[in-house]
C-alpha positions as a Markdown table, in Angstrom:
| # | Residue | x | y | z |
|---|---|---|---|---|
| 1 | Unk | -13.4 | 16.8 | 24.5 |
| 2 | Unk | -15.3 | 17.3 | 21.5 |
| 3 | Unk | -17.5 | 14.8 | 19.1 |
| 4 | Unk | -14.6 | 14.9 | 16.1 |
| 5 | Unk | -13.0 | 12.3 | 14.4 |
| 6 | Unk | -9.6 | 11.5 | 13.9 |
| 7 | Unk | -8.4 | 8.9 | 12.0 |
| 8 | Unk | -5.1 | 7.8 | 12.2 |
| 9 | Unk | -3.2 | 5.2 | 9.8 |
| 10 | Unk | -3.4 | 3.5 | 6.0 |
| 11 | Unk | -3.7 | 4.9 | 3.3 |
| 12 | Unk | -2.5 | 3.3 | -0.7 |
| 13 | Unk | -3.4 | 3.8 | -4.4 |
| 14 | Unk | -5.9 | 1.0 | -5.8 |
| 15 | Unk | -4.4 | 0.4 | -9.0 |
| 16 | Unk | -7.1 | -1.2 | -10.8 |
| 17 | Unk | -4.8 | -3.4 | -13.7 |
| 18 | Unk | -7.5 | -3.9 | -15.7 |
| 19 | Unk | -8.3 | -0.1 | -16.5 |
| 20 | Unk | -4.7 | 1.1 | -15.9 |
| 21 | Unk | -5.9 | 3.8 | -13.4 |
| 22 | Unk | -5.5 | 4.2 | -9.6 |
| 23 | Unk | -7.7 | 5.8 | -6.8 |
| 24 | Unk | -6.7 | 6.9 | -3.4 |
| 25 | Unk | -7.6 | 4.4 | -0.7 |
| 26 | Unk | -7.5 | 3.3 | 2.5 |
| 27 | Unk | -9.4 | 2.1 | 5.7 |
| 28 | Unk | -8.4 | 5.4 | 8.2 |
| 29 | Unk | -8.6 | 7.7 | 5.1 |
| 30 | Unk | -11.4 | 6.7 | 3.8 |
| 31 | Unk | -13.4 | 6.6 | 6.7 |
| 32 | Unk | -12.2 | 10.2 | 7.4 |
| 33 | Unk | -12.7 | 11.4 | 3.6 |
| 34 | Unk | -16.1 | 9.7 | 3.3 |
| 35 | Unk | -17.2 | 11.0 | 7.1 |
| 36 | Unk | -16.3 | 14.3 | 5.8 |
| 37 | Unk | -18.0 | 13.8 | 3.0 |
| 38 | Unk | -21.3 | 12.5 | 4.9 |
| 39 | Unk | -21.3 | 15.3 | 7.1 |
| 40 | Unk | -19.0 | 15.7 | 9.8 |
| 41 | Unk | -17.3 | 18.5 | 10.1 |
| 42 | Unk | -14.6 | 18.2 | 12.6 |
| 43 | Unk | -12.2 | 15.3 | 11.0 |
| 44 | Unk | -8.5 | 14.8 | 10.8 |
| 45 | Unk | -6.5 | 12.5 | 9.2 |
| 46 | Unk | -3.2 | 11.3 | 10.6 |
| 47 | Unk | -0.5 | 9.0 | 7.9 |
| 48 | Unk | 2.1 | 9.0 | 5.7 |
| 49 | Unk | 2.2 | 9.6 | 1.9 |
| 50 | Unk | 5.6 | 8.4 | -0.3 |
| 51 | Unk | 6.8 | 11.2 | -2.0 |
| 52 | Unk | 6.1 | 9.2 | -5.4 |
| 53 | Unk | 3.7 | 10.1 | -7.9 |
| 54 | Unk | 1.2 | 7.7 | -6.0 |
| 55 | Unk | 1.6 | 9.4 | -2.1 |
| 56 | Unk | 1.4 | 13.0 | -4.0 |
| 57 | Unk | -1.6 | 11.7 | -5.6 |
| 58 | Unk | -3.2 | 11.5 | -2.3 |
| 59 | Unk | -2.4 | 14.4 | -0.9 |
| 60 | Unk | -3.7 | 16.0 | -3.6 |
| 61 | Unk | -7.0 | 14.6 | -3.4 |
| 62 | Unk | -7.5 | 15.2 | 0.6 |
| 63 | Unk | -6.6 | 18.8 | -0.1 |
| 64 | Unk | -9.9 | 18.4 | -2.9 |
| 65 | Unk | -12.1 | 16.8 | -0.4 |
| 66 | Unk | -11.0 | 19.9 | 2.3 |
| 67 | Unk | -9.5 | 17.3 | 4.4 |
| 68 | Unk | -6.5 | 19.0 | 6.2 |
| 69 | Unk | -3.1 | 17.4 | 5.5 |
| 70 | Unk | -1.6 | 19.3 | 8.5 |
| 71 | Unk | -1.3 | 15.7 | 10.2 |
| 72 | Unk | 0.0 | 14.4 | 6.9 |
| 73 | Unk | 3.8 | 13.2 | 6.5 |
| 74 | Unk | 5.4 | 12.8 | 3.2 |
| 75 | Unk | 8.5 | 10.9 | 3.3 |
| 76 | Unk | 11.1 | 9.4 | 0.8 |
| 77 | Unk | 9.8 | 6.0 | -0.3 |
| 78 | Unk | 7.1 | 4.2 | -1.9 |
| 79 | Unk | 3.6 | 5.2 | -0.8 |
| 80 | Unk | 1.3 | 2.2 | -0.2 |
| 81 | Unk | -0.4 | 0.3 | -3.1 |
| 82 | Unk | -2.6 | -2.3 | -4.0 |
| 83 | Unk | -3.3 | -3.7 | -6.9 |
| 84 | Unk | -7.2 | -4.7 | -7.9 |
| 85 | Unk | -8.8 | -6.2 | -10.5 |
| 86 | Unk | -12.6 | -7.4 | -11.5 |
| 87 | Unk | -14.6 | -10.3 | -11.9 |
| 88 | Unk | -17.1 | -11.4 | -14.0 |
| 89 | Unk | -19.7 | -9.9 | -11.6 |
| 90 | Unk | -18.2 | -6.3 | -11.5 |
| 91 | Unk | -17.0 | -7.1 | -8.2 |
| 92 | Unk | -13.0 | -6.2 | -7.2 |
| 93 | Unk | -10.7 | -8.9 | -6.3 |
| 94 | Unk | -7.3 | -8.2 | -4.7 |
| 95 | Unk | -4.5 | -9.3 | -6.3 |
| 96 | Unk | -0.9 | -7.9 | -4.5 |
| 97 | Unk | -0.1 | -5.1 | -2.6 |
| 98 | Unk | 3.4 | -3.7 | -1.0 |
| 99 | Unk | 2.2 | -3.7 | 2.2 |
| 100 | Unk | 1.7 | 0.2 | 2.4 |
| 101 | Unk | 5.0 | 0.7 | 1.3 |
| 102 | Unk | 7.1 | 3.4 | 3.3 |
| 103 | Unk | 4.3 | 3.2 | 6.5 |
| 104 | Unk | 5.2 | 0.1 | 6.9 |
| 105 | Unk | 9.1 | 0.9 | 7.9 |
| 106 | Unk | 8.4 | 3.7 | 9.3 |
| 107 | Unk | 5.2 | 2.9 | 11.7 |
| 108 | Unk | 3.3 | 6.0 | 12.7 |
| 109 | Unk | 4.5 | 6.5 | 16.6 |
| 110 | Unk | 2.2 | 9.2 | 18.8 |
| 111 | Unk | 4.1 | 12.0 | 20.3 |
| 112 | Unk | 2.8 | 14.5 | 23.2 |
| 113 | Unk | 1.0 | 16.6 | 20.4 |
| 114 | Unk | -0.8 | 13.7 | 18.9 |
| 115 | Unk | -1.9 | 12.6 | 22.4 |
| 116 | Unk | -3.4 | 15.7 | 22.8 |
| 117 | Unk | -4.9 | 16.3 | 19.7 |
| 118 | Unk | -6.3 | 12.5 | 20.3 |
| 119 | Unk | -7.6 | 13.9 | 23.7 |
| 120 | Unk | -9.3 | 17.5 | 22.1 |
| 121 | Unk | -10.8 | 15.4 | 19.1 |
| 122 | Unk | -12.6 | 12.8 | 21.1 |
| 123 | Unk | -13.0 | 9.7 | 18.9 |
| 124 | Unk | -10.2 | 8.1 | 17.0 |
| 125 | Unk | -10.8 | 5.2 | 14.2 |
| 126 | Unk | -8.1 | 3.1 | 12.6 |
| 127 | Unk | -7.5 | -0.4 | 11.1 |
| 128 | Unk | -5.3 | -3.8 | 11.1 |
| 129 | Unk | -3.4 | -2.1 | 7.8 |
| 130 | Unk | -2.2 | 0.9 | 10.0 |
| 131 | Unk | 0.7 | -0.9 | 11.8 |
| 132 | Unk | -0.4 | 1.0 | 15.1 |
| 133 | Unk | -1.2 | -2.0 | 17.0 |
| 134 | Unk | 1.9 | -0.9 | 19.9 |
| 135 | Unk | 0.3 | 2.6 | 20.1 |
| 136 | Unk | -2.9 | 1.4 | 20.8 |
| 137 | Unk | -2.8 | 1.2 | 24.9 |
| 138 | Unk | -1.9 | 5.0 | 24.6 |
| 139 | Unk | -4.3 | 6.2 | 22.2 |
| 140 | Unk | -7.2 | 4.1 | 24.1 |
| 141 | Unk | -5.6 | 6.3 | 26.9 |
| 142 | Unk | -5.9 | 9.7 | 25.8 |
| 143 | Unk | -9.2 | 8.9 | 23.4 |
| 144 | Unk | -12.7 | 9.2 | 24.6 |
| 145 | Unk | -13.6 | 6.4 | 22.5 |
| 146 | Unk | -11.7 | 4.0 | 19.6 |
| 147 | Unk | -13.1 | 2.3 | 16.7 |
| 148 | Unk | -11.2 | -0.7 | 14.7 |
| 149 | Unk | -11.9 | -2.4 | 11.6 |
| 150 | Unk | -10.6 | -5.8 | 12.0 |
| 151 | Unk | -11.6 | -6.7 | 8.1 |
| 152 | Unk | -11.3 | -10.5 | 8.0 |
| 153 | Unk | -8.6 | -10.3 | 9.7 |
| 154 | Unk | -10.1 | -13.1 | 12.9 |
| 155 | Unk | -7.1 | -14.8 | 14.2 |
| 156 | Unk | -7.9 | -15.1 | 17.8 |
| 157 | Unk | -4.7 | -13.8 | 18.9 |
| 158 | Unk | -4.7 | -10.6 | 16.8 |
| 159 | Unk | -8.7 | -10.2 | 18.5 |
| 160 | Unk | -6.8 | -10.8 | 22.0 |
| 161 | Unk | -4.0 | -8.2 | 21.5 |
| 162 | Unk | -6.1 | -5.4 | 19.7 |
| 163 | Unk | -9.7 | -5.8 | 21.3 |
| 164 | Unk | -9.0 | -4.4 | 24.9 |
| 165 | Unk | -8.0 | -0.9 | 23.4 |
| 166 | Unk | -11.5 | -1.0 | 21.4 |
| 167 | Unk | -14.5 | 0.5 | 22.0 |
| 168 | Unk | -16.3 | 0.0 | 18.7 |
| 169 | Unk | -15.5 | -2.9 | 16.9 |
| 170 | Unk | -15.9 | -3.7 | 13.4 |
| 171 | Unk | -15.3 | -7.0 | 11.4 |
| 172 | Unk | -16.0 | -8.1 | 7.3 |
| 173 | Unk | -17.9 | -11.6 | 7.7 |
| 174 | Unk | -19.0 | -11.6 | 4.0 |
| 175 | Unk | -19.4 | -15.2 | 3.4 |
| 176 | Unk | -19.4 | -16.4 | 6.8 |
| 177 | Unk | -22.4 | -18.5 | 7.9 |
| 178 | Unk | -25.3 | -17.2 | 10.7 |
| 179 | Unk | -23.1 | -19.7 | 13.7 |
| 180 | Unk | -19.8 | -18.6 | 12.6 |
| 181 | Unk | -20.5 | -14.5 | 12.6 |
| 182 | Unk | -22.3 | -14.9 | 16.0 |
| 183 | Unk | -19.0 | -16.6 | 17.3 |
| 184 | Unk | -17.4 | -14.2 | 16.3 |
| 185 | Unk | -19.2 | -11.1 | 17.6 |
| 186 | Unk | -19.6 | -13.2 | 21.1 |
| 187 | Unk | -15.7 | -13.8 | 21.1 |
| 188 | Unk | -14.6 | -10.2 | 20.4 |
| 189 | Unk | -17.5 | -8.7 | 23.0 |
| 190 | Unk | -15.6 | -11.2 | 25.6 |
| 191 | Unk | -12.5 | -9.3 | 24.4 |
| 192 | Unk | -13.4 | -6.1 | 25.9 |
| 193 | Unk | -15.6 | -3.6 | 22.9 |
| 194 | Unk | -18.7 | -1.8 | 24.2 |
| 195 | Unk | -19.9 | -2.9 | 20.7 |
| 196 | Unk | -19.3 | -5.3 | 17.5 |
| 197 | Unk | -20.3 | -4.5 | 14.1 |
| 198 | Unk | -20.4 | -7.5 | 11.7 |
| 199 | Unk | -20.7 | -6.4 | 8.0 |
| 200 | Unk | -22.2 | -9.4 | 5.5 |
| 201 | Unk | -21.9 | -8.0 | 2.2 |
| 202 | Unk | -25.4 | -8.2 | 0.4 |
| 203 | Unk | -26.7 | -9.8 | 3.7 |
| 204 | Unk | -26.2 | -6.5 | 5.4 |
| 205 | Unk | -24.5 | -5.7 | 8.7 |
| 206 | Unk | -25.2 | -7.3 | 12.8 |
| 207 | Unk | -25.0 | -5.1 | 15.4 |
| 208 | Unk | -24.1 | -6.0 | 18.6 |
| 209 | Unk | -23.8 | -4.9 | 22.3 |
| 210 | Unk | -24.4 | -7.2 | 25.5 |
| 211 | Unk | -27.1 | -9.3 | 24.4 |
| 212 | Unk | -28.4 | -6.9 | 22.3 |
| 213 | Unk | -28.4 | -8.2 | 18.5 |
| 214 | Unk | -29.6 | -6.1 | 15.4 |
| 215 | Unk | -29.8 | -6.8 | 11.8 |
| 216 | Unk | -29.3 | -3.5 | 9.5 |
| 217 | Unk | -30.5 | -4.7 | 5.4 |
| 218 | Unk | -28.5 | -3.3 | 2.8 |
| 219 | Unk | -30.1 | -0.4 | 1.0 |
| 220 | Unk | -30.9 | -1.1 | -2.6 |
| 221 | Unk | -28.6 | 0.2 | -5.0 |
| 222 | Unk | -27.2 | 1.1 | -8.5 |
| 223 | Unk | -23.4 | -1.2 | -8.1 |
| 224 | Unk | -20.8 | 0.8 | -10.3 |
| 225 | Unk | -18.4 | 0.0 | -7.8 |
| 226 | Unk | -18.2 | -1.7 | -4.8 |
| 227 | Unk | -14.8 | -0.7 | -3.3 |
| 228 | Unk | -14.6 | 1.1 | -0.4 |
| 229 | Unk | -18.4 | -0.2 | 0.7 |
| 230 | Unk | -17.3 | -1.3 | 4.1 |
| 231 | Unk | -15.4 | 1.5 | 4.7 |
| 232 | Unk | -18.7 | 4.1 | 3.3 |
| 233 | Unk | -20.7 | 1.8 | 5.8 |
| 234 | Unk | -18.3 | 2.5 | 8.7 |
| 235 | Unk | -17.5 | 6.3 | 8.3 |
| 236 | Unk | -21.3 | 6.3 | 8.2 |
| 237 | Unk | -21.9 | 4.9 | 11.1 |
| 238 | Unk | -19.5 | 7.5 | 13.1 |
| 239 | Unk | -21.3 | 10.2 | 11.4 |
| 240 | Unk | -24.6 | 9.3 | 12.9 |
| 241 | Unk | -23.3 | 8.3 | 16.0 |
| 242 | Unk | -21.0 | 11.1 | 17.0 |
| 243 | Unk | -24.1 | 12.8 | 16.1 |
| 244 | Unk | -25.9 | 11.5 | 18.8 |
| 245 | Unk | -28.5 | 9.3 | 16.5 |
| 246 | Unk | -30.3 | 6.3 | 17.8 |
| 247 | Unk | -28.8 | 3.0 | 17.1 |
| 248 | Unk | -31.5 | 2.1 | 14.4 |
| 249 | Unk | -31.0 | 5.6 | 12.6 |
| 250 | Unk | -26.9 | 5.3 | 12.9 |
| 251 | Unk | -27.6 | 1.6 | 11.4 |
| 252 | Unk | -30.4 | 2.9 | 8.4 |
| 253 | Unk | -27.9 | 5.8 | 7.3 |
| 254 | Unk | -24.6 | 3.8 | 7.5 |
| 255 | Unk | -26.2 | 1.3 | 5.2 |
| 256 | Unk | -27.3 | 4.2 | 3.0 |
| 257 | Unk | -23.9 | 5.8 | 2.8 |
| 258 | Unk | -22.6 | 2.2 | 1.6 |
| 259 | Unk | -25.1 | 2.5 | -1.1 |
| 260 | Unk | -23.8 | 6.0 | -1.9 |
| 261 | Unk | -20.1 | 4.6 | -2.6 |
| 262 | Unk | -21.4 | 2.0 | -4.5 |
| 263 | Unk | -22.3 | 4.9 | -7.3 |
| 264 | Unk | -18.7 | 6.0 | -7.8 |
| 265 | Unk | -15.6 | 4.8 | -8.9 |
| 266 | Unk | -12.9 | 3.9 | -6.5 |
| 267 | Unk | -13.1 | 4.5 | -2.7 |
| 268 | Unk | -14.5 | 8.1 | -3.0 |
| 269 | Unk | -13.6 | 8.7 | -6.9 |
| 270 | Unk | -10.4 | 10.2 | -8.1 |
| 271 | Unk | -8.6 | 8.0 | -11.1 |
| 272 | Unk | -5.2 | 8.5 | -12.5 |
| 273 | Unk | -3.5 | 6.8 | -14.8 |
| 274 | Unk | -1.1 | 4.7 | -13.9 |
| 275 | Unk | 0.9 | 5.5 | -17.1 |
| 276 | Unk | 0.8 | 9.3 | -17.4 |
């Protein structure tokens, strides 16, 4: 087994209405794009792409990014899409999506060569978008380790059926209050994870493992954009800890490669108009 990466599930267009432009996005891509991007060498993505203007789109820009599409699968049907707007603050605010579009009929299903690909790559991230949540027992099998972005998604039964195939949790709990988040990291380490990653928007990120409680600041930026933050934060954090870093360095540079996205446009840049 090796230290790679591979990422398996979502990806969409953020159409951003109020500029009439879309960006490639996506929990499992972006985490493998931006880990690329932030250092690690050895990362694959696994998903399916529509074969729209929108799914070619992204396959375009992992072939840009030197992110292999040999894992890729375009099919007939609507890639995934969500459409994003602004508020007053610059910050994005969700407005619809389709639900990733095609993925979601289809529902990525792991064959004898994904298992072992999953076994030779080591470390496999993915999301509650992907629509994986049956493959999980499988891929915890073969995988050396599994990370899982939960986003807000908390429902205690959702925690119960995903958490035991986790290794690495990690959970949005912008706007949640000090009680609530450490609930939540103490409910989902009772679930099974090694460890529990709480991101807090401009209050930073809690760490977590056993009784073991860190706080990681954000790192002072330059906003132009704040989607795909979380994501930066999290592909950041595999970088430095595949890497063998200490907690407190894989903390410091996850938090600076959240700052990083933050100074482009988009999840890791990219716009087309939505009206060529």
């Amino acid at each position: 087994m090796t230290n790679g990466l591979l990422c398996i599930g979502d990806n969409v267009v953020d159409l951003y209405l109020d500029r009439g432009v879309f960006f490639p996005g996506g929990n499992a891509l972006n985490v493998a794009v931006l880990a690329r991007r932030f250092g690690l060498s050895d990362v694959a993505y696994k998903g399916i792409v529509g074969n729209d203007r929108e799914g070619d789109h992204v396959r375009a820009c992992m072939v840009a990014e030197g992110l292999s599409i040999a894992h890729l699968s375009r099919v007939e049907g609507p890639n995934g899409k969500a459409q994003v707007t602004h508020d007053a603050y610059g910050d994005r605010v969700f407005v619809s999506s389709n639900r990733g579009g095609i993925r979601r009929k289809l529902m990525l299903r792991m064959d004898e060569d994904d298992l072992t690909l999953i076994a030779a790559t080591g470390h496999v991230h993915s999301s509650c978008f992907s629509y994986l949540e049956p493959e999980l027992p499988r891929i915890r099998a073969a995988a050396r380790a599994v990370s899982f972005d939960f986003s807000t998604l908390h429902d205690p039964a959702y925690l119960a059926q995903v958490c035991p195939h986790v290794t690495t949790a990690f959970l949005s709990g912008a706007g949640l209050d000090d009680p609530t988040v450490a609930d939540l990291i103490t409910r989902v380490l009772d679930l099974g994870p090694d460890i529990v990653c709480v991101t807090l928007g401009e209050k930073g990120a809690v760490w977590a493992k056993g009784q073991t409680r860190i706080e990681q600041p954000i790192v002072p930026t330059t906003v132009v954009d704040t989607m795909g933050a979380g994501d930066a934060f999290i592909a950041g954090y595999l970088v430095g800890a595949l890497r063998g870093d200490t907690v407190e360095q894989v903390l410091s540079y996850a938090a600076s490669c959240a700052a990083k996205a933050c100074g482009w446009e988009g999840a890791w840049g990219y716009p087309l108009a939505d009206n060529p």
